[in-house]
C-alpha positions as CSV (number, residue, x, y, z in Angstrom):
1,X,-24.1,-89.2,16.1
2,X,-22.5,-91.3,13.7
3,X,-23.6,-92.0,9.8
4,X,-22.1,-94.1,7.1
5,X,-19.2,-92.3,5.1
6,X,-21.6,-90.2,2.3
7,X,-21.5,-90.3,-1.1
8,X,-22.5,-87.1,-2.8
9,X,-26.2,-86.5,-3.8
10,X,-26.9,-90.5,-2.1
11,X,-29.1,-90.3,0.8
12,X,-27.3,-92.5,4.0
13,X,-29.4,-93.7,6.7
14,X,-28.8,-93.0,10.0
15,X,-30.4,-91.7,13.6
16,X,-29.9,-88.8,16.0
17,X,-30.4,-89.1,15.9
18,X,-32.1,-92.4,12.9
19,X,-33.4,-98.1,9.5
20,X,-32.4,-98.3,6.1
21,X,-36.3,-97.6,4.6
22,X,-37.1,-98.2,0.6
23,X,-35.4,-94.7,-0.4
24,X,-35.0,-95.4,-3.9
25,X,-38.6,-95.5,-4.3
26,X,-39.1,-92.4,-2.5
27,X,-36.1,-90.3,-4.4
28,X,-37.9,-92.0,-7.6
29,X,-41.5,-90.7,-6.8
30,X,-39.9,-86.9,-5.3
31,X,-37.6,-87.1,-9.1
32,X,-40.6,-87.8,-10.9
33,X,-42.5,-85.1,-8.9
34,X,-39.6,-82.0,-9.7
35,X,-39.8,-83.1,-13.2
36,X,-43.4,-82.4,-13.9
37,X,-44.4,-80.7,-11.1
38,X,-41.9,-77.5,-10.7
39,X,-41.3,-76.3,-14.5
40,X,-37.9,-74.7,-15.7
41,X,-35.3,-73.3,-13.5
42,X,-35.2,-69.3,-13.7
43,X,-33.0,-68.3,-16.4
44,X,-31.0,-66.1,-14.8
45,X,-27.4,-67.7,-13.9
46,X,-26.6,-68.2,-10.6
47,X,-23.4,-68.1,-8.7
48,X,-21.6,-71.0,-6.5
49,X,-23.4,-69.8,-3.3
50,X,-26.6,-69.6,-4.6
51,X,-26.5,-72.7,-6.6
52,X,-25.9,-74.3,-3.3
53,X,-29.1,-72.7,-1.6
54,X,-31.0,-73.8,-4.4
55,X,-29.8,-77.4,-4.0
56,X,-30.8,-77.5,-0.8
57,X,-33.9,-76.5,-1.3
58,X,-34.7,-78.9,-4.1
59,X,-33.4,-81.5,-1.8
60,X,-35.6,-81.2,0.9
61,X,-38.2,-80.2,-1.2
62,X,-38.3,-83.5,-3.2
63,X,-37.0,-86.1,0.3
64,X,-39.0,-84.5,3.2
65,X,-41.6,-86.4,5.1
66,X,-44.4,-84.2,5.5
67,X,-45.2,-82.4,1.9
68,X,-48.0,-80.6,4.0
69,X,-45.4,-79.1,5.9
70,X,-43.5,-77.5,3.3
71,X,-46.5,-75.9,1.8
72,X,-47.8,-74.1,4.9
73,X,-44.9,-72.2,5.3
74,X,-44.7,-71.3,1.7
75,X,-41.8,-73.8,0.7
76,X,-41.7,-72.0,-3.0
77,X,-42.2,-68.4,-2.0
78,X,-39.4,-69.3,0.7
79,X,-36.8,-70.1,-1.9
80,X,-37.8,-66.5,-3.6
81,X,-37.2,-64.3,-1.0
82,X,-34.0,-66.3,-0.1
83,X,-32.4,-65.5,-3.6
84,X,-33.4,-61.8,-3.4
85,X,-30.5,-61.3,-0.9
86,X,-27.6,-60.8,-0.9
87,X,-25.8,-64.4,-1.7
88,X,-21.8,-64.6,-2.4
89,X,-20.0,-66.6,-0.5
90,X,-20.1,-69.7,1.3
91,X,-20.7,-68.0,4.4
92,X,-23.7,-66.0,3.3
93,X,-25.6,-69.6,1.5
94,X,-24.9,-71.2,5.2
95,X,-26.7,-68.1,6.8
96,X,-29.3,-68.0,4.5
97,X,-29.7,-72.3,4.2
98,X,-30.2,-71.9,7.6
99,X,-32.6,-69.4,7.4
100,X,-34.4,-70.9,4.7
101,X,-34.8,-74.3,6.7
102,X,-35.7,-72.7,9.6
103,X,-39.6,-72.4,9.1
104,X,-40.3,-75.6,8.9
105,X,-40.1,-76.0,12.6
106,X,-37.7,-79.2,12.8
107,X,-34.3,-79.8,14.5
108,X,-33.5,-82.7,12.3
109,X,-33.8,-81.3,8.6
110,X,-30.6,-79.2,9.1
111,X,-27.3,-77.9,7.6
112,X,-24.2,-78.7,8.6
113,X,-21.5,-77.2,8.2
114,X,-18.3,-78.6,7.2
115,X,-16.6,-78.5,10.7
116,X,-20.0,-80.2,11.9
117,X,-20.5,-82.7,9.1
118,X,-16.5,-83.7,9.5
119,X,-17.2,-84.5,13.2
120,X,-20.2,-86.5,12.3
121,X,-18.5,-89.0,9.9
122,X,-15.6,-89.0,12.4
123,X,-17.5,-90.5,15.4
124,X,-18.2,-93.5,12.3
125,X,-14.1,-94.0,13.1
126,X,-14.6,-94.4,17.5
127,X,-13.4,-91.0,18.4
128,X,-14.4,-87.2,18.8
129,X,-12.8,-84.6,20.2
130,X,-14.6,-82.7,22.9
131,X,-16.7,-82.9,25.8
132,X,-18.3,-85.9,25.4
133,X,-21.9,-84.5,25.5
134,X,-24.9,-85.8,23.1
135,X,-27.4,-83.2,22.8
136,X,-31.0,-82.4,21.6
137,X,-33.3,-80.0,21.2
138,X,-36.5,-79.9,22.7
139,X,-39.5,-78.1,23.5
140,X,-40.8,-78.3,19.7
141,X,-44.9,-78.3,20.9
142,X,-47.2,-75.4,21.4
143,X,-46.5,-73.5,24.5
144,X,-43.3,-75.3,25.1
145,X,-40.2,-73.7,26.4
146,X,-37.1,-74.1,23.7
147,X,-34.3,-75.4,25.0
148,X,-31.0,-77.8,24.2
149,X,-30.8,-80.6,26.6
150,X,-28.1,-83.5,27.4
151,X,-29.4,-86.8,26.0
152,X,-26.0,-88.7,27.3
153,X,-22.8,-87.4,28.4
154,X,-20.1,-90.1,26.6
155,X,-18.8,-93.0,29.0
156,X,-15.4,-91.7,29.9
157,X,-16.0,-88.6,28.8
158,X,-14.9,-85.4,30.5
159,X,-19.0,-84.3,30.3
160,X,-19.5,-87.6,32.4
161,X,-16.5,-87.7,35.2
162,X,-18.2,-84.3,35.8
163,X,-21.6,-85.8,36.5
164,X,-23.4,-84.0,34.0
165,X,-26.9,-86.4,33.7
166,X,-29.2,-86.7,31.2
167,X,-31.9,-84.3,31.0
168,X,-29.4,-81.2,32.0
169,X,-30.5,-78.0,30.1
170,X,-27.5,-76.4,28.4
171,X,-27.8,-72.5,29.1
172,X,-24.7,-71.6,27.5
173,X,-21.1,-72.2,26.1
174,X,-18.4,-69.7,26.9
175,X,-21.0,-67.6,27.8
176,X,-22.9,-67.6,24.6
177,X,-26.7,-68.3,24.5
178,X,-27.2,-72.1,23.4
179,X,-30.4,-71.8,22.4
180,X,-29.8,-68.6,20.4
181,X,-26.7,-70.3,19.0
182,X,-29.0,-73.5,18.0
183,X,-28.0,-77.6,18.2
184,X,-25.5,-77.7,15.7
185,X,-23.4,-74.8,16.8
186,X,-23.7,-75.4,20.6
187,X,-22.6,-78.8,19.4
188,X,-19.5,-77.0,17.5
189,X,-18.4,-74.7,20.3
190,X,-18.1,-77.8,22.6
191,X,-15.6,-79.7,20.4
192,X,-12.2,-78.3,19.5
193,X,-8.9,-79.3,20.0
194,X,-7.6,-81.9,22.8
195,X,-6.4,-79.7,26.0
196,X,-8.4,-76.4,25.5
197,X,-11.0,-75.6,27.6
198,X,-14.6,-74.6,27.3
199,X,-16.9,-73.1,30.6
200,X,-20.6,-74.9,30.3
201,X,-23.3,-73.2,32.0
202,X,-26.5,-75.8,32.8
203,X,-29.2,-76.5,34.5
204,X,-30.4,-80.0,36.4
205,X,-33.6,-81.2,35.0
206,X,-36.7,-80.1,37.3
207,X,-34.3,-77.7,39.3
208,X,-34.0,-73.6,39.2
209,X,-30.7,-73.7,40.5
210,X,-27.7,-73.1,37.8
211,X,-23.8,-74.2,37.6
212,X,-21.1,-73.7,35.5
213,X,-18.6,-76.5,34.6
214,X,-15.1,-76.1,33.4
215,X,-14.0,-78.7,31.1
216,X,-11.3,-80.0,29.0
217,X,-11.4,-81.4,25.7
218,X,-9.8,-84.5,24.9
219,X,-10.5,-87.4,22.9
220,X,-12.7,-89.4,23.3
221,X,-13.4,-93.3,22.6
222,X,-16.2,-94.4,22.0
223,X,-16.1,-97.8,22.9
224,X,-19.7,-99.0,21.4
225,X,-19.8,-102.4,22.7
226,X,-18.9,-103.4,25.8
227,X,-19.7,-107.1,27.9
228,X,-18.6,-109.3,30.6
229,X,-20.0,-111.9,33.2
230,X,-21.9,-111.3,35.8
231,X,-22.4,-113.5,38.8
232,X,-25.7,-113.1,40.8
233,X,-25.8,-115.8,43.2
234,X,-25.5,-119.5,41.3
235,X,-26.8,-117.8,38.5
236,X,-24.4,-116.3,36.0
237,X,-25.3,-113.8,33.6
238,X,-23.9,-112.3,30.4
239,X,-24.0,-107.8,30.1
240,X,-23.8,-106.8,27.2
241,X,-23.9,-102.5,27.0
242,X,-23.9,-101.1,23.6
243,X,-23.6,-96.8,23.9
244,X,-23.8,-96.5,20.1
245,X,-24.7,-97.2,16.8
246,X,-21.7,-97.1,14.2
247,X,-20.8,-99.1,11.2
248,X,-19.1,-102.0,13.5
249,X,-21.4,-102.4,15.8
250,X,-23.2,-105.5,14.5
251,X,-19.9,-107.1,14.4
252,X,-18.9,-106.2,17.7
253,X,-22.0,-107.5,19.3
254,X,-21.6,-111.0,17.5
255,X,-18.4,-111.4,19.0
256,X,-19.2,-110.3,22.5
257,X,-22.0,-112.4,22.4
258,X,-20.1,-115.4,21.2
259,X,-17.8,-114.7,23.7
260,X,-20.3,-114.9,26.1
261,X,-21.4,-118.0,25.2
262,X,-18.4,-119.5,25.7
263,X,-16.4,-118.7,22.8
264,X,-13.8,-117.1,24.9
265,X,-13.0,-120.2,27.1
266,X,-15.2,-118.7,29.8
267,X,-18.3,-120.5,31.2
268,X,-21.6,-119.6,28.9
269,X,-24.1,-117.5,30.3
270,X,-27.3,-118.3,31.2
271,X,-29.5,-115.2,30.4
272,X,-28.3,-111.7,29.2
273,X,-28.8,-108.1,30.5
274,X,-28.8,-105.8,27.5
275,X,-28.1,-101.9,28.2
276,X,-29.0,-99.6,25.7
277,X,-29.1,-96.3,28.5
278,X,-27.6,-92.8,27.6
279,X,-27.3,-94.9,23.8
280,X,-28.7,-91.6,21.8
281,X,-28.6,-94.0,18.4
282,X,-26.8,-93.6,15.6
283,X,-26.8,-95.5,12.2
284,X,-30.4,-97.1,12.1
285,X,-29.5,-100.4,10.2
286,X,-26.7,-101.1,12.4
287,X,-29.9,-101.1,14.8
288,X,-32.0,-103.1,12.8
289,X,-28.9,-105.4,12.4
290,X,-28.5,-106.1,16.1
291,X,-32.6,-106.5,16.4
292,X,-32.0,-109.3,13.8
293,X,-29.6,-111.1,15.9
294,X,-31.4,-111.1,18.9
295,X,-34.9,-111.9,17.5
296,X,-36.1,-115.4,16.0
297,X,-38.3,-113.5,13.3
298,X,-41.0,-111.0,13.3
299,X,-41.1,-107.3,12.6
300,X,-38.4,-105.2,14.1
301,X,-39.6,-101.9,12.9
302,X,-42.3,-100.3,10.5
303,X,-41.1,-96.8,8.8
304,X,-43.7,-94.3,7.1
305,X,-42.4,-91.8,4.1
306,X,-43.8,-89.0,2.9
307,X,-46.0,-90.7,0.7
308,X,-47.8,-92.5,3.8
309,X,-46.7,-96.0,2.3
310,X,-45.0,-98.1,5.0
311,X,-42.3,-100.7,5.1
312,X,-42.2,-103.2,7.5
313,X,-38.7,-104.7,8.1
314,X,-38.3,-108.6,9.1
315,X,-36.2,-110.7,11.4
316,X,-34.7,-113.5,10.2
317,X,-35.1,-116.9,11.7
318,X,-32.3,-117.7,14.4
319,X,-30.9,-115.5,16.9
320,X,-27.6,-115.4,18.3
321,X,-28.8,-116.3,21.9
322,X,-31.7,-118.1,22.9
323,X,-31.4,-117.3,26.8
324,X,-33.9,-115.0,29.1
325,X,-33.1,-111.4,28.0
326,X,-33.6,-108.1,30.1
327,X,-33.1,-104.5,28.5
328,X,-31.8,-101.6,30.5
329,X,-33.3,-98.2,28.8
330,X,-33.7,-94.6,30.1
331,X,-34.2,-91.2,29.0
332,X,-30.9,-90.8,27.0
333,X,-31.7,-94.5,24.7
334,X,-33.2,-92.8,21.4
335,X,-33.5,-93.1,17.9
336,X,-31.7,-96.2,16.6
337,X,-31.4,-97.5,20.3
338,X,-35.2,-97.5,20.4
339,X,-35.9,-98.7,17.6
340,X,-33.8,-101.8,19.2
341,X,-36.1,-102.1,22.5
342,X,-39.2,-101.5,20.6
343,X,-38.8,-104.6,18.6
344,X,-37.4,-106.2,21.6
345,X,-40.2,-105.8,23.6
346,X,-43.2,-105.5,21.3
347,X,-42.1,-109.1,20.2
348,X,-42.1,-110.1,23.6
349,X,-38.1,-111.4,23.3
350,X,-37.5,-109.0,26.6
351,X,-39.0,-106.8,28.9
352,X,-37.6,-103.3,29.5
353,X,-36.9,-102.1,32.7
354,X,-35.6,-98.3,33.9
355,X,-37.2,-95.4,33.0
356,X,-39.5,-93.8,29.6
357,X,-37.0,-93.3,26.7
358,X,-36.0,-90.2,24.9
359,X,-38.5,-90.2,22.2
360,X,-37.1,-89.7,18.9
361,X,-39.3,-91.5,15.9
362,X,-38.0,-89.7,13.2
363,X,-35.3,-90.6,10.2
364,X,-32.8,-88.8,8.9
365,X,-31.0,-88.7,5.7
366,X,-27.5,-87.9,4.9
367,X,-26.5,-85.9,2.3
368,X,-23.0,-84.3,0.9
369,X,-23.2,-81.1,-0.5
370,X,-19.8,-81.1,-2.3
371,X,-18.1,-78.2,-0.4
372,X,-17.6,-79.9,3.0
373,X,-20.8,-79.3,4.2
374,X,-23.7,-81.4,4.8
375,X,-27.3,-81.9,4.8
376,X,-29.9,-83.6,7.0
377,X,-33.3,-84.1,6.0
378,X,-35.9,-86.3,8.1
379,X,-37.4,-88.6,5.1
380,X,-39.7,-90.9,7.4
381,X,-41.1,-91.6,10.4
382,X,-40.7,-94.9,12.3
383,X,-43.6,-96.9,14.6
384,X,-42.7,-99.9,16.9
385,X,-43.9,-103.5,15.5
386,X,-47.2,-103.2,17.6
387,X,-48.1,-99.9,15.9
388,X,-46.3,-97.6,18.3
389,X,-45.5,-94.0,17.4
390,X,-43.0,-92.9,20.0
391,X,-42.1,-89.3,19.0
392,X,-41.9,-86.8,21.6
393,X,-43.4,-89.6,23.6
394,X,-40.9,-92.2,24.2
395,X,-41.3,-96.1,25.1
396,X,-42.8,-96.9,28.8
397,X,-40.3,-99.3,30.2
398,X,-42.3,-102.7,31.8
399,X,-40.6,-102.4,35.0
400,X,-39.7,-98.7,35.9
401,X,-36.5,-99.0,38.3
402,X,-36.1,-97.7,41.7
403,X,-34.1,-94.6,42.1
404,X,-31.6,-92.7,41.8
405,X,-30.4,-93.4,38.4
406,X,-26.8,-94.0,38.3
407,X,-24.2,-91.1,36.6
408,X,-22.1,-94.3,35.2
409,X,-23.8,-97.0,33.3
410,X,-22.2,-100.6,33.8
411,X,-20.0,-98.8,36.4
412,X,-19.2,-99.3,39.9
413,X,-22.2,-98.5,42.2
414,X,-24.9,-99.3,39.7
415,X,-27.9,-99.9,41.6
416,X,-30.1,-100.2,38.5
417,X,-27.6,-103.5,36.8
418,X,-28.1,-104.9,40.3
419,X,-32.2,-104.6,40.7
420,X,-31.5,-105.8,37.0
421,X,-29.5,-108.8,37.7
422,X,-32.0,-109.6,40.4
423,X,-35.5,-109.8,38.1
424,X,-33.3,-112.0,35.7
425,X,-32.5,-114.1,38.4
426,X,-36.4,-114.1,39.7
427,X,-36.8,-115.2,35.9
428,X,-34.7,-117.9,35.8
429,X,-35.9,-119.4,39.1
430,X,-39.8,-118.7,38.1
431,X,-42.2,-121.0,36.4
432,X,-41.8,-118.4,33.2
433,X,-38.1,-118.3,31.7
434,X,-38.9,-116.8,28.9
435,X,-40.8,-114.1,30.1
436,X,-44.1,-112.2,30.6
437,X,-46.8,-113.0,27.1
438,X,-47.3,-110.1,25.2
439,X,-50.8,-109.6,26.2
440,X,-49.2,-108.5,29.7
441,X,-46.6,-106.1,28.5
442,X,-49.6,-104.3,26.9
443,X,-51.0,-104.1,29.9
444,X,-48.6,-102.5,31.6
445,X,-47.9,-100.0,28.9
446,X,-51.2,-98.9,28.9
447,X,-51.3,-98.4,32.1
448,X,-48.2,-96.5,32.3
């Protein structure tokens, strides 16, 4: 996941999981709220640690999306008991921050630590050292089995020359629990230094059988934009893969696209294949920043906050390309990635075609706690342009894919670019360029 570089105590979009939504008015309204609404803080002095735990909890309590939330599992009375332990070093406010956060039943609103929260800003730079898995946790719903799957294993990485897909249940790291160990720390324990080892054991998706992996760490680029020409029949065709959102990204996807229209001294394309598969998001606004360049207008997202007022971010007129578009998606494109292909295909710019995405509607804010650590609190919730709330539910492609799904994206042996290539052909040839109305793609959604 990557994130703008924090400042301390100012909230910094992003998604992981996460668009930049109106948060000064939020903060505002929450400030406003602890000023009349929470009385004096105890008189009784508290030490470093504590103080931290405290913070926290003022700043989820004032930032988090669902108020309701924090008052069914006691958000106050929580903060009491907390400060009746024990609480004297770092250590002990992590343990008990963790604790304290843990009742309200989401992944997302989380502490991390300072090896965690110097790993996230570094992935902003186009390295991390590690595996190369992105993980998630799911099984958050009543009845449902807890578990930390693989959202995307890295292009490149040593988590994806080892064919680990998307989907793959973690069961353990170095022989420790995952899920007992939680996101974050399975996370940790599969970073580390370039050249040391780590023993993964998992699970395929739908399968009973389980393996252990021995793997490597090294580092790890990132490589968030991609693109070259492809030449299907007479018909040539730009592909443009972006695998993450970081700070550069917008950038990066002007020139590529500019160099696919001929900017590079090569021929211009005649339609473009965007791949946002095994993408598990990133910063949201360098998401909204791509869906600006690809759409001519319209919404690109609308984003709820706790105070159930929603923003509906624009497109500006004129789009970088104005040829036939096709989006590749599949169960590792989430957060930033679909907000991206919603907009896309809710404003009928392109179809999608692959399989349902992840599933991830939430936002995140990041904030610096002053000793290294950090802390993640989910501020708003995000629908599609035609009203679509996607959490835990993902977006229905308009053209599921035959399979298998391919291990490497863009790679050699992709069957899904090729069936790609080949509707964006039967598009260009057909009496509709532009692609199917709307009205259609709703159709087929609701059918899905």
């Amino acid at each position: 996941m990557s994130v703008l570089a924090p400042q301390p105590r100012r909230p910094q979009p992003f998604a992981k999981g996460l668009v930049a939504v109106a948060l000064t008015a939020l903060l505002l309204m929450a400030s406003l709220a602890g000023l009349i609404g929470f009385g004096p803080a105890p008189a009784l002095a508290l030490n470093d640690a504590q103080a931290e735990v405290v913070e926290v909890w003022r700043l989820v309590n004032q930032s988090y999306v669902d108020p309701a939330r924090l008052e069914a599992v006691q958000w106050r009375r929580l903060r009491q008991k907390t400060l009746e332990k024990p609480i004297e070093s770092s250590e002990q406010a992590y343990v008990a921050i963790e604790a304290m956060l843990a009742p309200i039943g989401d992944p997302y609103t989380r502490l991390l630590r300072p090896a965690d929260y110097g790993a996230l800003r570094s992935n902003t730079r186009g390295t991390v050292s590690g595996v190369g898995l992105q993980l998630a946790l799911r099984g958050e719903g009543p009845g449902e089995r807890r578990r930390i799957v693989v959202i995307a294993p890295l292009d490149g990485s040593p988590a994806a020359e080892a064919g680990i897909a998307s989907g793959t249940e973690v069961l353990s790291i170095d022989g420790r629990s995952a899920i007992t160990m939680g996101l974050e720390a399975t996370a940790a324990r599969l970073r580390g230094e370039p050249g040391s080892e780590v023993l993964i054991s998992l699970r395929q998706a739908g399968g009973s059988a389980e393996r252990e992996v021995r793997l490597k760490r090294r580092q790890v680029d990132l490589q968030p934009v991609r693109h070259r020409r492809l030449l299907e029949g007479r018909h040539r065709l730009g592909y443009l893969r972006i695998t993450q959102f970081s700070e550069a990204v917008p950038q990066l996807v002007r020139e590529a696209i500019e160099d696919l229209n001929g900017g590079d001294g090569g021929p211009a394309v005649e339609a473009l294949i965007l791949d946002l598969r095994n993408n598990s998001g990133g910063l949201v606004s360098a998401g909204v920043a791509v869906a600006d360049e690809l759409l001519d207008g319209g919404a690109i997202v609308e984003t709820e906050d706790r105070g159930g007022i929603a923003s509906l971010q624009q497109a500006n007129p004129g789009r970088l390309f104005a040829g036939p578009m096709l989006t590749l998606v599949n169960g590792g494109t989430a957060s930033a990635s679909e907000i991206l292909a919603g907009a896309l295909q809710d404003g009928g710019r392109s179809p999608l075609a692959g399989s349902r995405t992840f599933g991830k509607g939430l936002i995140q804010t990041l904030l610096s706690l002053g000793d290294g650590s950090g802390l993640a609190v989910t501020v708003a919730r995000y629908l599609t342009p035609a009203g679509h709330d996607i959490q835990n539910l993902g977006i229905a492609p308009d053209q599921p894919l035959d399979p298998p799904e391919p291990l490497d994206p863009g790679g050699d042996g992709d069957g899904w670019l090729g069936q790609a290539s080949r509707l964006l052909v039967a598009r260009l040839e057909g009496p509709d360029p532009a692609g199917s109305a709307p009205e259609a793609r709703a159709d087929q959604l609701a059918a899905a």
